[in-house]
Structures are given as C-alpha cells and as structure tokens.
DSSP file (Angstrom, degrees, kcal/mol; ACC not computed):
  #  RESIDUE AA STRUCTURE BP1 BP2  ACC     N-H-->O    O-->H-N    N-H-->O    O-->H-N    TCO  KAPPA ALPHA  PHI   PSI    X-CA   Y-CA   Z-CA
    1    1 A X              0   0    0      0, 0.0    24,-0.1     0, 0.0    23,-0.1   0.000 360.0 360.0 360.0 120.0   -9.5    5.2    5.6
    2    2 A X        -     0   0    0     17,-0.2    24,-3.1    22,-0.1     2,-0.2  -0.233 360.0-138.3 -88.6-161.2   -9.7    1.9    7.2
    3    3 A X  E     -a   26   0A   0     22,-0.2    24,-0.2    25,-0.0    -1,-0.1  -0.593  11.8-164.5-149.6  90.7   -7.1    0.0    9.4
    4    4 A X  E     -a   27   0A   0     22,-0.6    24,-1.4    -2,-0.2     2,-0.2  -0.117  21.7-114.3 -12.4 127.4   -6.1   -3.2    9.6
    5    5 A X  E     -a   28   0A   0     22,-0.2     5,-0.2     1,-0.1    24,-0.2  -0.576  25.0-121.7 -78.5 158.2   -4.3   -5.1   11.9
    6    6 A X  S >> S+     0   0    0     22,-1.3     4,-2.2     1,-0.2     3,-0.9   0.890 118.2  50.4 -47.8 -60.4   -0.8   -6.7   11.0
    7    7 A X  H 3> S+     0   0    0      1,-0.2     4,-1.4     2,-0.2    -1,-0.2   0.904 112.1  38.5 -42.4 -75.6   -2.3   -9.6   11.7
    8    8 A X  H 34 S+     0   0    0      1,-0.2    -1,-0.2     2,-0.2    -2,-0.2   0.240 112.0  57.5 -71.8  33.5   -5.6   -9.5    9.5
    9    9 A X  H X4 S+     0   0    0     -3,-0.9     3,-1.1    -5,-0.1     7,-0.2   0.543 102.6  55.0 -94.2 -45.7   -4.0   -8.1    7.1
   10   10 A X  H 3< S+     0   0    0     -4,-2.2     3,-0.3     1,-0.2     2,-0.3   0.896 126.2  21.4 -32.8 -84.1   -1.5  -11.4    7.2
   11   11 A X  T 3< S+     0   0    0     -4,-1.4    -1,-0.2     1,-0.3    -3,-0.1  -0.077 122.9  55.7-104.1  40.1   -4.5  -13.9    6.8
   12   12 A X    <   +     0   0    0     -3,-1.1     4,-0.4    -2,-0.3    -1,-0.3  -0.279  68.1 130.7-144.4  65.1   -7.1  -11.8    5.3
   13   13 A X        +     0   0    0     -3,-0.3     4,-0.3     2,-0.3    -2,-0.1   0.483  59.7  57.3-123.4 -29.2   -5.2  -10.9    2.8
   14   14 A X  S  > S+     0   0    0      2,-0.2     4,-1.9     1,-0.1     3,-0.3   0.648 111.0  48.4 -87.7 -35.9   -7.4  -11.5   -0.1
   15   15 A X  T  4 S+     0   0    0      1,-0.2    -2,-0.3     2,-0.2    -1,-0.1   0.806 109.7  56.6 -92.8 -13.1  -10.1   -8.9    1.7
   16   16 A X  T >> S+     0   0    0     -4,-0.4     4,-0.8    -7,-0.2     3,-0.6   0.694 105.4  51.9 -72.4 -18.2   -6.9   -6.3    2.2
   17   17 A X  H >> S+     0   0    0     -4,-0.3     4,-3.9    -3,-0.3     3,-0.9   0.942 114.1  37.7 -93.1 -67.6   -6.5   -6.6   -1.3
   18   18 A X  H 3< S+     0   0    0     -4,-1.9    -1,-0.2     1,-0.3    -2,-0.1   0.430 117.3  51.2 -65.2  19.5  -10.5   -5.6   -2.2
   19   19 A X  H <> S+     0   0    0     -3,-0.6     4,-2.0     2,-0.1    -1,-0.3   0.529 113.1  46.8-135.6 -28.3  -10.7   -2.9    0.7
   20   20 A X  H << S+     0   0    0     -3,-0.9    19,-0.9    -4,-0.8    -2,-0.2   0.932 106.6  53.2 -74.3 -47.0   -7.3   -1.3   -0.9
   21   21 A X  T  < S+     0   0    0     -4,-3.9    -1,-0.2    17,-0.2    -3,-0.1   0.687 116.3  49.1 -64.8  -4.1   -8.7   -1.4   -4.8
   22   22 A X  T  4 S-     0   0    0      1,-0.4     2,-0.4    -3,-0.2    -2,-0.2   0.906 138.7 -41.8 -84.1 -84.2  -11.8    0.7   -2.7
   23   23 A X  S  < S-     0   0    0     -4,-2.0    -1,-0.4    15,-0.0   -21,-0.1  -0.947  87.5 -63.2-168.7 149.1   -9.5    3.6   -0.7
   24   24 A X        -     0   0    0     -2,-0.4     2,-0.3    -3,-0.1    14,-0.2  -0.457  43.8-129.9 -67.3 134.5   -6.1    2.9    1.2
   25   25 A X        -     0   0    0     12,-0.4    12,-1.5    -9,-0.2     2,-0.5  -0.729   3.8-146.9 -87.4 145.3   -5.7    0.9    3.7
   26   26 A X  E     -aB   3  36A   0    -24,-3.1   -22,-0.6    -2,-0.3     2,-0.4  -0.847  20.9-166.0 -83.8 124.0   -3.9    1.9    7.0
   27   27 A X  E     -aB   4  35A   0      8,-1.3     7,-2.6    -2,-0.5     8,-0.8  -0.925   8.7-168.7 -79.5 136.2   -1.8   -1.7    8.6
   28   28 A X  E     -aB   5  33A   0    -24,-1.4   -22,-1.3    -2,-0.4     2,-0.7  -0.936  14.4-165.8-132.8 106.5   -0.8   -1.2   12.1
   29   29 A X  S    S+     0   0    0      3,-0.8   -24,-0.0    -2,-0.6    -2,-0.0  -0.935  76.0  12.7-128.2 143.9    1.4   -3.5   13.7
   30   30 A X  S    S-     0   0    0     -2,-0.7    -1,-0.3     1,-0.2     3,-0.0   0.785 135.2 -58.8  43.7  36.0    1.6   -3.1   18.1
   31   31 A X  S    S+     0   0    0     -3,-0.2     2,-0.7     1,-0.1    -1,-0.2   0.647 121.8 123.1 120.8  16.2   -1.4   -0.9   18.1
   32   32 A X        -     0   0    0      2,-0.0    -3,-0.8     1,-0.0    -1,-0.1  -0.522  69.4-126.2-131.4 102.8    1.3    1.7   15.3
   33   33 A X  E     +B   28   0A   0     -2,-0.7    -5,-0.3    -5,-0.2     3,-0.1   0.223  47.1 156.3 -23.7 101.6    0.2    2.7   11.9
   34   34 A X  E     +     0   0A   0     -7,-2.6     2,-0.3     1,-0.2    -6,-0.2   0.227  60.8  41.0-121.1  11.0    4.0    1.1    9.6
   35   35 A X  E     -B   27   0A   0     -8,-0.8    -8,-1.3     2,-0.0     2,-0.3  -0.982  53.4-159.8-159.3 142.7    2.2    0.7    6.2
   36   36 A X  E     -B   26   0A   0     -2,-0.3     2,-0.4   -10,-0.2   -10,-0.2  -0.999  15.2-170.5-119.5 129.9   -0.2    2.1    3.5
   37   37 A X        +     0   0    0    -12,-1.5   -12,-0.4    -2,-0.3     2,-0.3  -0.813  21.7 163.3-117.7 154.8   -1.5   -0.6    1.1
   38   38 A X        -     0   0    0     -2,-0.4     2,-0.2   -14,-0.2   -17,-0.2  -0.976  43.5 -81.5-147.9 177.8   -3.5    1.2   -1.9
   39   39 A X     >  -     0   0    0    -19,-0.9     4,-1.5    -2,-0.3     5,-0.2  -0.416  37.5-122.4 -68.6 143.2   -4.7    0.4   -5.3
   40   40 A X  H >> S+     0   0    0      2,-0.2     4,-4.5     1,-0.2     3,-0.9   0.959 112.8  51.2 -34.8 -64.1   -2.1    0.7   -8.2
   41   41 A X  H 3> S+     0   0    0      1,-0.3     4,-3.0     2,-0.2    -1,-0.2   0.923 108.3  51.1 -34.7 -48.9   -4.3    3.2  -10.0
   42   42 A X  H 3> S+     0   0    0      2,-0.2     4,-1.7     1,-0.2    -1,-0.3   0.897 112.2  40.9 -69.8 -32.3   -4.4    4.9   -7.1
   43   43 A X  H <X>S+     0   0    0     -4,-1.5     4,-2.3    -3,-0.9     5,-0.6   0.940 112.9  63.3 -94.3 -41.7   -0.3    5.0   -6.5
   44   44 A X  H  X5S+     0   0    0     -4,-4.5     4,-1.3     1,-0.3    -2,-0.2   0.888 101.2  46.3 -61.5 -42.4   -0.2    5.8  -10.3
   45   45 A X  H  X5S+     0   0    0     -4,-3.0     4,-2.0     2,-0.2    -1,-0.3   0.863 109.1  53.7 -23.2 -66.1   -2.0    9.0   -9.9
   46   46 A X  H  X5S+     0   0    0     -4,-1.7     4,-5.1    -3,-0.5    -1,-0.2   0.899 110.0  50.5 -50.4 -53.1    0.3   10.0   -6.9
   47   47 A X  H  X5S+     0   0    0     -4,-2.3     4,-2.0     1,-0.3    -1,-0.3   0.892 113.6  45.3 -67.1 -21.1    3.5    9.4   -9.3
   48   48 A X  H ><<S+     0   0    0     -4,-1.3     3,-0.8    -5,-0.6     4,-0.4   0.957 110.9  49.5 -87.1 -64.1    2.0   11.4  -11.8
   49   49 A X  H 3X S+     0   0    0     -4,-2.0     4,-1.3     1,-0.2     5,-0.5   0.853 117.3  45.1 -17.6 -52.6    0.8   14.4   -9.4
   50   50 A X  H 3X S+     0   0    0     -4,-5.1     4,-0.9    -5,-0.3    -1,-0.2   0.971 108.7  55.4 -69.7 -36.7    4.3   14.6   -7.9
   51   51 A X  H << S+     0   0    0     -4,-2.0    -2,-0.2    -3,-0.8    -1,-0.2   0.482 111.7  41.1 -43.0 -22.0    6.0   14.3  -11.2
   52   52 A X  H  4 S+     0   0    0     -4,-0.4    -1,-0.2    -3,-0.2     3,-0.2   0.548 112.0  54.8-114.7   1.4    4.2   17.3  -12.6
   53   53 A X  H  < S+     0   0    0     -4,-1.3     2,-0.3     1,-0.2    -2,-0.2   0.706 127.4  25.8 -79.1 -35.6    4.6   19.6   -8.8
   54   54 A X  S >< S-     0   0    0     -4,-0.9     3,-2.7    -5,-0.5     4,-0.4  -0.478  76.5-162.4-136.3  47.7    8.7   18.7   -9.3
   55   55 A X  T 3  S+     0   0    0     -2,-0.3    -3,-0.1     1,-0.3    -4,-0.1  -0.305  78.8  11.1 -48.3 121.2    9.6   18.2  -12.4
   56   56 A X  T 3  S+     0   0    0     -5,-0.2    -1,-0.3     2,-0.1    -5,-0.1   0.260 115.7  80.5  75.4 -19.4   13.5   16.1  -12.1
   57   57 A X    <   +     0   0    0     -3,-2.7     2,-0.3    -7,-0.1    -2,-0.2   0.624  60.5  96.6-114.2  33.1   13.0   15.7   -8.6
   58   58 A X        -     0   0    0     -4,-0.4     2,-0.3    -7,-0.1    -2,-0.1  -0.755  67.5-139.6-106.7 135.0   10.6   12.7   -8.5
   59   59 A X        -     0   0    0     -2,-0.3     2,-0.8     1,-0.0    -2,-0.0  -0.802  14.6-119.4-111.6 124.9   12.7    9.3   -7.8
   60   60 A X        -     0   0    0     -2,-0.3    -1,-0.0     1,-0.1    -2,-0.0  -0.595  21.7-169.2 -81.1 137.3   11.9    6.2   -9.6
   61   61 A X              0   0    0     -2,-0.8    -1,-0.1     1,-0.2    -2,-0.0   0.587 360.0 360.0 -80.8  -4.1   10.9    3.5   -7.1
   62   62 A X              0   0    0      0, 0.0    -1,-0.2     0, 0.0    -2,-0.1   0.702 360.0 360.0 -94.6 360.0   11.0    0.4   -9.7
C-alpha cells in the first residue's frame, strides 16, 4: 500500500486517483496516516463482505 503525502495528494491529485483505482492509498498528514483513498469497486466489495459477516448491523454511509 503506498502513501502519500497530504500535500501530494492535494496537487497530484489526478495520480492519487490512478494509484487508488490500482490498491488503496494511505494519505498522511504531519508525518500521521488520517485517510484511506481506494477504488469504488474496491469499497463496494468491503460493503458487501460486511453486509453478509452482520447481517442488520451494517450502516448505510450514503
């Protein structure tokens, strides 16, 4: 997983994009991991995995 700075994530923003549809990226802002950016696909998979561990106790986020 790579990691990104706050900062190049800010104005490289278009290459956090293509390094997230890839594998999640870590963003780090004063030197401390506060974000995971990942592909869609990727987060729809998760909802679906949790949904089917926990059936009723999975929250929608939208």
């Amino acid at each position: 997983m790579q990691t990104l700075s706050a900062k190049d994530a800010k104005y490289g923003f278009g290459r956090l994009i293509d390094l997230a549809r890839a594998e999640p990226v870590v963003v780090a802002k004063h030197g401390r991991a506060v974000v995971v950016v990942l592909a869609v696909e990727e987060y729809e998979r998760l909802k679906a995995v949790e949904a089917s561990v926990a059936p009723g106790c999975a929250q929608s986020e939208e």
